[in-house]
PDB file of N, CA, C and O in Angstrom, chain B, residues numbered from 101:
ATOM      1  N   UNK B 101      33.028 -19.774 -24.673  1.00  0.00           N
ATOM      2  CA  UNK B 101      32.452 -21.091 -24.467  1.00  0.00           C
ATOM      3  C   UNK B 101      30.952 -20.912 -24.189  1.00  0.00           C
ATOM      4  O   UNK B 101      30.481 -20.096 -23.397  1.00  0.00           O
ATOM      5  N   UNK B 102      30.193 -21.874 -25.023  1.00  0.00           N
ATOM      6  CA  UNK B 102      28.814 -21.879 -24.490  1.00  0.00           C
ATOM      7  C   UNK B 102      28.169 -22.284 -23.269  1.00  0.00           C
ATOM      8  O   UNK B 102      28.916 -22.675 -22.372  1.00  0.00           O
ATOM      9  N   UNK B 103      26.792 -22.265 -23.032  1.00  0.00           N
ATOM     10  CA  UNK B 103      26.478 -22.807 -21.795  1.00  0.00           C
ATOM     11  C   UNK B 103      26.181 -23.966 -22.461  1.00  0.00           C
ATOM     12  O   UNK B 103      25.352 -24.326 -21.626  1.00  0.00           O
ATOM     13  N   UNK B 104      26.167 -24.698 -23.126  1.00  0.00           N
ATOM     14  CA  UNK B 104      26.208 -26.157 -23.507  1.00  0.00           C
ATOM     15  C   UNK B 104      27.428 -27.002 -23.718  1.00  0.00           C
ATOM     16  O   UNK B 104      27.437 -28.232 -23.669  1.00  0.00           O
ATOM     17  N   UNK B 105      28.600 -26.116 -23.991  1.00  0.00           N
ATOM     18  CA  UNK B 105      30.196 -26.666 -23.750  1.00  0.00           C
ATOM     19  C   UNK B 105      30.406 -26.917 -22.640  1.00  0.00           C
ATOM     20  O   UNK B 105      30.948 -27.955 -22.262  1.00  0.00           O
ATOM     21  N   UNK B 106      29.896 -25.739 -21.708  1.00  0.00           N
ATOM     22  CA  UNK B 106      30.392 -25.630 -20.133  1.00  0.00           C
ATOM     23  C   UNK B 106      29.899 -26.780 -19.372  1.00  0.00           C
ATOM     24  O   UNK B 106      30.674 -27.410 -18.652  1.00  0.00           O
ATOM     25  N   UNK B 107      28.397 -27.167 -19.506  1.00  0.00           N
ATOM     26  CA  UNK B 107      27.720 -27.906 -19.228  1.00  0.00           C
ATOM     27  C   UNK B 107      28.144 -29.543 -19.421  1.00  0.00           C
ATOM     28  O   UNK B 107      28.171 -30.406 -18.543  1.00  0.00           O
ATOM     29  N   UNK B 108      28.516 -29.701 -21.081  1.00  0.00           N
ATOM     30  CA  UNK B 108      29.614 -30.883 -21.145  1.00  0.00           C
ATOM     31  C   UNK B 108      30.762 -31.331 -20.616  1.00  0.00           C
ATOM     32  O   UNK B 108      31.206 -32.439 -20.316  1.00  0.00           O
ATOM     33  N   UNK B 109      31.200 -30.062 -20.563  1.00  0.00           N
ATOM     34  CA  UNK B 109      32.447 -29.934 -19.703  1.00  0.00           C
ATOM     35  C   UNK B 109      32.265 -30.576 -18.405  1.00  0.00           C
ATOM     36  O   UNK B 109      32.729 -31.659 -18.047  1.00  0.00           O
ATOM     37  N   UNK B 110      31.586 -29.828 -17.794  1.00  0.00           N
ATOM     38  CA  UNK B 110      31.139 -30.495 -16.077  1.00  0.00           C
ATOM     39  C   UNK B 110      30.342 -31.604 -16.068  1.00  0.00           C
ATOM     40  O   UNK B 110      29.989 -32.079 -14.988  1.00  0.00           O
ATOM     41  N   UNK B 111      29.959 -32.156 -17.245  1.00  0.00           N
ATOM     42  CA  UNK B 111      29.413 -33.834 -16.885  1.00  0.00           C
ATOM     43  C   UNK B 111      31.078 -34.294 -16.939  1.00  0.00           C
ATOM     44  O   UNK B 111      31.737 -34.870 -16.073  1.00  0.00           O
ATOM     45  N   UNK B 112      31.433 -33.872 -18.121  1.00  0.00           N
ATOM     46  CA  UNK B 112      32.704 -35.290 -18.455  1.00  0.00           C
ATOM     47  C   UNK B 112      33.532 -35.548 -17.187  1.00  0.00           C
ATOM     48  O   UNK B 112      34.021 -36.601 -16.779  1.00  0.00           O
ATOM     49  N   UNK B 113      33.569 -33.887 -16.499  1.00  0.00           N
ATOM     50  CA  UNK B 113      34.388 -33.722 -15.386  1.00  0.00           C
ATOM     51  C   UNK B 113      34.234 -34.567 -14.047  1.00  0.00           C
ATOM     52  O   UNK B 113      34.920 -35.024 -13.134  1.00  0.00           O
ATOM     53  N   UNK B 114      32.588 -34.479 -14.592  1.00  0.00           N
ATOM     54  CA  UNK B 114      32.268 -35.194 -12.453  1.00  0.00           C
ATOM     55  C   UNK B 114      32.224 -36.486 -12.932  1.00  0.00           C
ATOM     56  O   UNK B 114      32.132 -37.320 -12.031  1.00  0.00           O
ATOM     57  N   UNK B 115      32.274 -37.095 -14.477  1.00  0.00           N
ATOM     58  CA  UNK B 115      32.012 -38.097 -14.342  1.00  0.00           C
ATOM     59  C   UNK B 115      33.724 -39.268 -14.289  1.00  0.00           C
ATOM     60  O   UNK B 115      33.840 -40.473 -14.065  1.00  0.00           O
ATOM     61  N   UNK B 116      34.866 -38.101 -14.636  1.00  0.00           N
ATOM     62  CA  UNK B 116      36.205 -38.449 -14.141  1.00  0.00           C
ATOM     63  C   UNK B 116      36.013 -38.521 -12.964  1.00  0.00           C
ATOM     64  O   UNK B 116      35.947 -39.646 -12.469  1.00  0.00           O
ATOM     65  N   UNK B 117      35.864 -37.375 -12.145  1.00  0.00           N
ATOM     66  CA  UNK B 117      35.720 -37.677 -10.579  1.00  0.00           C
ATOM     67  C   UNK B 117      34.753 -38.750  -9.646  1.00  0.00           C
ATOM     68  O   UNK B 117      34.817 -38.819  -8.419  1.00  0.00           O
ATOM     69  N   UNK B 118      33.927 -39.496 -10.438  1.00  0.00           N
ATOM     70  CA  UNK B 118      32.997 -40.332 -10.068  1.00  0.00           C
ATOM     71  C   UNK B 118      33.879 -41.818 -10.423  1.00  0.00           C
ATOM     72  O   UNK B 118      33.667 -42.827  -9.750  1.00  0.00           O
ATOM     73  N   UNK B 119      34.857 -41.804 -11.531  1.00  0.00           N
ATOM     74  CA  UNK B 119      35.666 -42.983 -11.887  1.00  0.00           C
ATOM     75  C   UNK B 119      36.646 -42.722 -10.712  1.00  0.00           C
ATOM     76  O   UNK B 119      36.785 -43.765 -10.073  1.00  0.00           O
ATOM     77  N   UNK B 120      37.323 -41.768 -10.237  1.00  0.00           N
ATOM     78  CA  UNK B 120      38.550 -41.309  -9.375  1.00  0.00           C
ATOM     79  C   UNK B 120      38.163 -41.886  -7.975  1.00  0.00           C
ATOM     80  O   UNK B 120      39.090 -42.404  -7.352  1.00  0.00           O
ATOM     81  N   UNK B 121      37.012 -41.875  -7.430  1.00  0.00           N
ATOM     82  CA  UNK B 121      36.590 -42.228  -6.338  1.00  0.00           C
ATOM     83  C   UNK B 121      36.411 -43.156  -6.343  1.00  0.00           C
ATOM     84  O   UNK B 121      37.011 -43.783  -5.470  1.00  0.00           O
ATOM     85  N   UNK B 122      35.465 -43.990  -7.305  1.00  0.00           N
ATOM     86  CA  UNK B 122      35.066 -45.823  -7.330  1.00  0.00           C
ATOM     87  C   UNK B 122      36.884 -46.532  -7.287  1.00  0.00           C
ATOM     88  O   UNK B 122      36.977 -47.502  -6.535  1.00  0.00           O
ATOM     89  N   UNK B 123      37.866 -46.227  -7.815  1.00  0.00           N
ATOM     90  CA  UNK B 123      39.317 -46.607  -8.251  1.00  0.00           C
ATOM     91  C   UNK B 123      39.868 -46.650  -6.605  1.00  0.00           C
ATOM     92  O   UNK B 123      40.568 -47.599  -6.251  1.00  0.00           O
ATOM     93  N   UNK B 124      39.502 -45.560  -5.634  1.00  0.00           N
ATOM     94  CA  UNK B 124      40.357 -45.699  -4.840  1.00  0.00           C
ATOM     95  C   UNK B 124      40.339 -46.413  -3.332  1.00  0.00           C
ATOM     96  O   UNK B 124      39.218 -46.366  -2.826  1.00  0.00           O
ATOM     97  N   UNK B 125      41.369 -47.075  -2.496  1.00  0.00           N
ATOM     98  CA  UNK B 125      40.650 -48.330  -1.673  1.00  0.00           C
ATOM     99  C   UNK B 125      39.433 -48.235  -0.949  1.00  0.00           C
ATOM    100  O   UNK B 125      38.814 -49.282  -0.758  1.00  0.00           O
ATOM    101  N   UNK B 126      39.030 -47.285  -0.560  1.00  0.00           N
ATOM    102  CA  UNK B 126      37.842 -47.050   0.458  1.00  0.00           C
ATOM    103  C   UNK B 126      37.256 -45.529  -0.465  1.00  0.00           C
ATOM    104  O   UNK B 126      37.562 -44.343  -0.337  1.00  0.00           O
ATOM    105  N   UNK B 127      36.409 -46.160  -1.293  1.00  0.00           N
ATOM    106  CA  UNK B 127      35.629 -44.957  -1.703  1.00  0.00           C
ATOM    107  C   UNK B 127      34.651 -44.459  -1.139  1.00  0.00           C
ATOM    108  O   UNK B 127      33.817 -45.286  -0.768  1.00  0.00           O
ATOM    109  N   UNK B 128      34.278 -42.685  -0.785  1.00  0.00           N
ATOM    110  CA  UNK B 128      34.291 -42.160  -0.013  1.00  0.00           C
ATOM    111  C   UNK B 128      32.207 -42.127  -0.664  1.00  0.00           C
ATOM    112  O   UNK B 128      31.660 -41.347  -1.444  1.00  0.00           O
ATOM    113  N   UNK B 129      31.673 -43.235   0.050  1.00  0.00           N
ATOM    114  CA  UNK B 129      30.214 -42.897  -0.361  1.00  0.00           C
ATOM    115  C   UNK B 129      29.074 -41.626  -0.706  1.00  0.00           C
ATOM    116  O   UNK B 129      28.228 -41.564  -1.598  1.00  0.00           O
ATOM    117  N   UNK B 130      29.339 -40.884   0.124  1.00  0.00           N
ATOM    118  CA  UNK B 130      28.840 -40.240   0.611  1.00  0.00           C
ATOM    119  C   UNK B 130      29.242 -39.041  -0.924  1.00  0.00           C
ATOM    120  O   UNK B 130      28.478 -38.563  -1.763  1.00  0.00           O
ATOM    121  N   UNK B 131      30.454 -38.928  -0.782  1.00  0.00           N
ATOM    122  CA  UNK B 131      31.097 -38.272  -2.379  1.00  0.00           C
ATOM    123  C   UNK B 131      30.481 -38.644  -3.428  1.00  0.00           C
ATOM    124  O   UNK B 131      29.711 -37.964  -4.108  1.00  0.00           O
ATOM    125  N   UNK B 132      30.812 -39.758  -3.593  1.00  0.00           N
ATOM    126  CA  UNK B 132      29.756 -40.637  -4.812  1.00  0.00           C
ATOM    127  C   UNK B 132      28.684 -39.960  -5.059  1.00  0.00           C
ATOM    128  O   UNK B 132      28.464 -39.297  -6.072  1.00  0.00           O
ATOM    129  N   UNK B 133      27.884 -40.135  -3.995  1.00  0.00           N
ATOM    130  CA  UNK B 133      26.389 -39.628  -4.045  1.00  0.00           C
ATOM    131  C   UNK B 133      26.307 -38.413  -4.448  1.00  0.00           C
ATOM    132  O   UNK B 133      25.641 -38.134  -5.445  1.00  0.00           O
ATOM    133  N   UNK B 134      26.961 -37.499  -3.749  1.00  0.00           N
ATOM    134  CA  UNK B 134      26.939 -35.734  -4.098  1.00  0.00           C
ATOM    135  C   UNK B 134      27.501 -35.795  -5.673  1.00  0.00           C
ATOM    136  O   UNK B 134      26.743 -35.319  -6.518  1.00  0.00           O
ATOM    137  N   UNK B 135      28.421 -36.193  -5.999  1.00  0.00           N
ATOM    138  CA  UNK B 135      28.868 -36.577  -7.701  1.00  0.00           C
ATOM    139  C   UNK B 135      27.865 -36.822  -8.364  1.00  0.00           C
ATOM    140  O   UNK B 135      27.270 -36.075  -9.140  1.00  0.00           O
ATOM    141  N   UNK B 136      27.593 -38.111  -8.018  1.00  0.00           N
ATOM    142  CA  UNK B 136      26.394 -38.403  -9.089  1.00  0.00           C
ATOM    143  C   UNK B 136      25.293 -37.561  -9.063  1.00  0.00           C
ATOM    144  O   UNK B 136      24.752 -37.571 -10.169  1.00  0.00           O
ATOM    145  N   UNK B 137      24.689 -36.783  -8.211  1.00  0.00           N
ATOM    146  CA  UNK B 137      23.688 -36.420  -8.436  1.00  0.00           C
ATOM    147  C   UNK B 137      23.819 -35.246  -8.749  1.00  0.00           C
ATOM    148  O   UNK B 137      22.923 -34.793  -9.462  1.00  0.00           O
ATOM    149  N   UNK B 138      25.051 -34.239  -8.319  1.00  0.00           N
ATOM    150  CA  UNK B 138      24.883 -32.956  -9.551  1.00  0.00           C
ATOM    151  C   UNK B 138      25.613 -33.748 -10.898  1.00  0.00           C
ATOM    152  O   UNK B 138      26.293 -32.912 -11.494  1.00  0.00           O
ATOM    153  N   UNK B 139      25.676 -34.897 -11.465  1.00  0.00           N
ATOM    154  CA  UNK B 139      26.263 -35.167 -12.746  1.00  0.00           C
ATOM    155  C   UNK B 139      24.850 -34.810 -13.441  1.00  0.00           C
ATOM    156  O   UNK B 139      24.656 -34.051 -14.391  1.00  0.00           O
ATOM    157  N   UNK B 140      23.765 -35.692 -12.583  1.00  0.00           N
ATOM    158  CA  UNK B 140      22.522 -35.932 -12.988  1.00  0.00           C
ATOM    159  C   UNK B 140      21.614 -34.598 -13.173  1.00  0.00           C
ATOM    160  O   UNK B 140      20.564 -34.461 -13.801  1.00  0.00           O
ATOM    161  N   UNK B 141      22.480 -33.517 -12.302  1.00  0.00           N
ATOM    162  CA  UNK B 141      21.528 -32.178 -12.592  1.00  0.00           C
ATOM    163  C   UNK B 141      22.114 -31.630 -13.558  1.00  0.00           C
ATOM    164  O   UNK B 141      21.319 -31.028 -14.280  1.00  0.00           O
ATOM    165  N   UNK B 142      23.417 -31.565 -13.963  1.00  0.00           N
ATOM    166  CA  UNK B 142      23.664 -31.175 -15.020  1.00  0.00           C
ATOM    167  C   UNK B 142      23.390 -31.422 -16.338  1.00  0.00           C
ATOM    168  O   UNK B 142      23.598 -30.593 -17.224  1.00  0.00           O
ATOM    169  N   UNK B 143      22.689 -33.103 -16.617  1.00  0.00           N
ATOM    170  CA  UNK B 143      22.422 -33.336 -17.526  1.00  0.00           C
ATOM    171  C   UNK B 143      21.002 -32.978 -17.633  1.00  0.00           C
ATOM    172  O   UNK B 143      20.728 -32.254 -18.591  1.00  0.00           O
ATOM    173  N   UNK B 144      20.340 -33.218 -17.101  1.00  0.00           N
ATOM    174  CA  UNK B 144      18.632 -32.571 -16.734  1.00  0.00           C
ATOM    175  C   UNK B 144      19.287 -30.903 -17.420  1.00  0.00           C
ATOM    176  O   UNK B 144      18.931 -30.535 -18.539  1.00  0.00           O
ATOM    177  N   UNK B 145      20.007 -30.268 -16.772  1.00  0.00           N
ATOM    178  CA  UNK B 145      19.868 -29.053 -17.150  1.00  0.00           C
ATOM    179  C   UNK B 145      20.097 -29.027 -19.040  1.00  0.00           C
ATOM    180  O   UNK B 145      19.270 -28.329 -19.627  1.00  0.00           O
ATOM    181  N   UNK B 146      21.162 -29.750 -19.929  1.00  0.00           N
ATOM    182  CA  UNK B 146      21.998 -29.911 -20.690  1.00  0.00           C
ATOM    183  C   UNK B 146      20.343 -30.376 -21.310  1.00  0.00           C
ATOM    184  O   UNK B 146      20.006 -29.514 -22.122  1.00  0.00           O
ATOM    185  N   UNK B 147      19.576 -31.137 -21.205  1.00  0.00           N
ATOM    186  CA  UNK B 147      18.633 -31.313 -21.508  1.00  0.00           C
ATOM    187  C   UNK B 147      17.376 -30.259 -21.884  1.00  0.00           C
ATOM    188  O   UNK B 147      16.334 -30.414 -22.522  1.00  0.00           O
ATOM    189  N   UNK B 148      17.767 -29.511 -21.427  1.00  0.00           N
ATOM    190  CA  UNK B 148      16.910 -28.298 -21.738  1.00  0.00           C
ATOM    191  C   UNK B 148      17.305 -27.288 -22.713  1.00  0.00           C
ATOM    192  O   UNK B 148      16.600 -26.326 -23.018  1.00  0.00           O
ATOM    193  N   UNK B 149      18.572 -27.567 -23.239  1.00  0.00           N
ATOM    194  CA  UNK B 149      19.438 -26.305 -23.914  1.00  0.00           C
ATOM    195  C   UNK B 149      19.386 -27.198 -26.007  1.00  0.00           C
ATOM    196  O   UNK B 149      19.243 -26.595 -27.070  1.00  0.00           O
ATOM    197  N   UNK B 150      19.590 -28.856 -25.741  1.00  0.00           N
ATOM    198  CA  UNK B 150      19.889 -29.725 -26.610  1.00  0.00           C
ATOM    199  C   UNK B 150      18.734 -30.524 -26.722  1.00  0.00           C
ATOM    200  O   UNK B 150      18.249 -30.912 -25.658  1.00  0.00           O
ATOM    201  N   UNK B 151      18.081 -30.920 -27.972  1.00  0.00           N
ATOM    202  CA  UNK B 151      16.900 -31.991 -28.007  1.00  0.00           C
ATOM    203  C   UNK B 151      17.997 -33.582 -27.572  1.00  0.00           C
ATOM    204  O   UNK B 151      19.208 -33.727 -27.737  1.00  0.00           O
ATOM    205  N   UNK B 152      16.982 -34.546 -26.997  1.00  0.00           N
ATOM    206  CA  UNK B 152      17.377 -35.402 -26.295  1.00  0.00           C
ATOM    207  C   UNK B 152      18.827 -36.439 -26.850  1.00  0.00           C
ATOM    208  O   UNK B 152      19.724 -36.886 -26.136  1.00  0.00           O
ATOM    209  N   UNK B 153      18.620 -36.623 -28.584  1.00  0.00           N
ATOM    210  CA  UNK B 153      19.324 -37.355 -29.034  1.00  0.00           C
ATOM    211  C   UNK B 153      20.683 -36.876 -29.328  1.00  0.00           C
ATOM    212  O   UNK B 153      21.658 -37.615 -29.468  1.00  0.00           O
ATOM    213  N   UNK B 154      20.691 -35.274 -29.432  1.00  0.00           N
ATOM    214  CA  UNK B 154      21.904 -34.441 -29.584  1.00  0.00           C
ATOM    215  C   UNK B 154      23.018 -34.826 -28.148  1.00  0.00           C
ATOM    216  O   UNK B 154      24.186 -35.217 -28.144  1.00  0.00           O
ATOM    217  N   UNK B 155      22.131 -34.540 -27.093  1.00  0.00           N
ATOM    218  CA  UNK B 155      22.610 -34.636 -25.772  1.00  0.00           C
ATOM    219  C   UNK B 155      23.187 -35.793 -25.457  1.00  0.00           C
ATOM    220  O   UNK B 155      24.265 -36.062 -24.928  1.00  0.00           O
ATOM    221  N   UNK B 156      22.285 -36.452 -25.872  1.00  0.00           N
ATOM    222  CA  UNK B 156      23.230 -37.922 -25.572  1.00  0.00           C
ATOM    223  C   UNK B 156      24.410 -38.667 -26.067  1.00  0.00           C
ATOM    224  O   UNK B 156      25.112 -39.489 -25.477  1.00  0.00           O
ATOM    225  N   UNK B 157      24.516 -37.973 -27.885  1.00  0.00           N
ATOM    226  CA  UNK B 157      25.948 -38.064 -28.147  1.00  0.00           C
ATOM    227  C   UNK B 157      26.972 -37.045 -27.815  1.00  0.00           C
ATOM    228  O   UNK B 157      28.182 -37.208 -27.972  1.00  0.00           O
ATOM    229  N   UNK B 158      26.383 -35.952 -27.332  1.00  0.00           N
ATOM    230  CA  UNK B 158      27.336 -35.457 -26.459  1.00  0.00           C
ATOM    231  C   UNK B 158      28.345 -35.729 -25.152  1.00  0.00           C
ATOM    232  O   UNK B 158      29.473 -35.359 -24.828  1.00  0.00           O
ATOM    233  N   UNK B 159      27.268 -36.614 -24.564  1.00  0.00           N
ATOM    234  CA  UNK B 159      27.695 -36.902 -22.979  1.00  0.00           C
ATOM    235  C   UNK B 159      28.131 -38.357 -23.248  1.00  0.00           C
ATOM    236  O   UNK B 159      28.113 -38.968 -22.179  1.00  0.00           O
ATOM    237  N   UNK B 160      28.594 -39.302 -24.490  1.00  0.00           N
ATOM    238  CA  UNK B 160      29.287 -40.431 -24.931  1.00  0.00           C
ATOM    239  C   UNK B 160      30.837 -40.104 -24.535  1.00  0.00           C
ATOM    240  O   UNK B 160      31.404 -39.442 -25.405  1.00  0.00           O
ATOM    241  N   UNK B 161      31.509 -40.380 -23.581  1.00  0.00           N
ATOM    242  CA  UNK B 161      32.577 -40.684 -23.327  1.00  0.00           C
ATOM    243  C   UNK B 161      33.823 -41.111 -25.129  1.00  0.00           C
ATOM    244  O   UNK B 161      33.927 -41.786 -26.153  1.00  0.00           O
ATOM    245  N   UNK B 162      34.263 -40.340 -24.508  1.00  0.00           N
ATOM    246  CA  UNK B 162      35.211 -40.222 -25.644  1.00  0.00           C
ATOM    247  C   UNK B 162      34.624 -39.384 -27.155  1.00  0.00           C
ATOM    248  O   UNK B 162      35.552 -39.222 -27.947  1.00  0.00           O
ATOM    249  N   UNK B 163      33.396 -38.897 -27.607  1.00  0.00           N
ATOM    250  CA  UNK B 163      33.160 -38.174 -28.350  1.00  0.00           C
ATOM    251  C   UNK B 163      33.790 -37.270 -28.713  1.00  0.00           C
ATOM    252  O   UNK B 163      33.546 -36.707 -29.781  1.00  0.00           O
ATOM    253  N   UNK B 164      34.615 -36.962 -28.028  1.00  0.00           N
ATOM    254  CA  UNK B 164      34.976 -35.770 -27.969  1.00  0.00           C
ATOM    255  C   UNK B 164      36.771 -35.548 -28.020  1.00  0.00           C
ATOM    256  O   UNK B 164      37.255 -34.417 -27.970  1.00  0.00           O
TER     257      UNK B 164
END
């Protein structure tokens, strides 16, 4: 696996776990936050490996 699979991999992943938390009765804020923001470093990183427009149909939900 590449470091650009892996990298997809762990957006699609945190971004299940970012749906898993908003879904459940008292979502845990603080989680959220730590989620979203390594989602956001991962794509910054994913950004550096892929020119911008590649990346972004990558990280399209369900592309895949």
């Amino acid at each position: 696996m590449t470091i650009v699979e892996r990298l997809i991999a762990t957006h699609r992943m945190l971004e299940r776990e970012i749906r898993r938390e908003l879904r459940s009765v008292l979502p845990d804020r603080f989680r959220l936050a730590q989620l979203k923001k390594h989602k956001l470093a991962v794509k910054d990183r994913l950004h550096l490996y892929m020119p911008a427009p590649a990346a972004q149909l990558a990280l399209v939900p369900g592309s895949r």
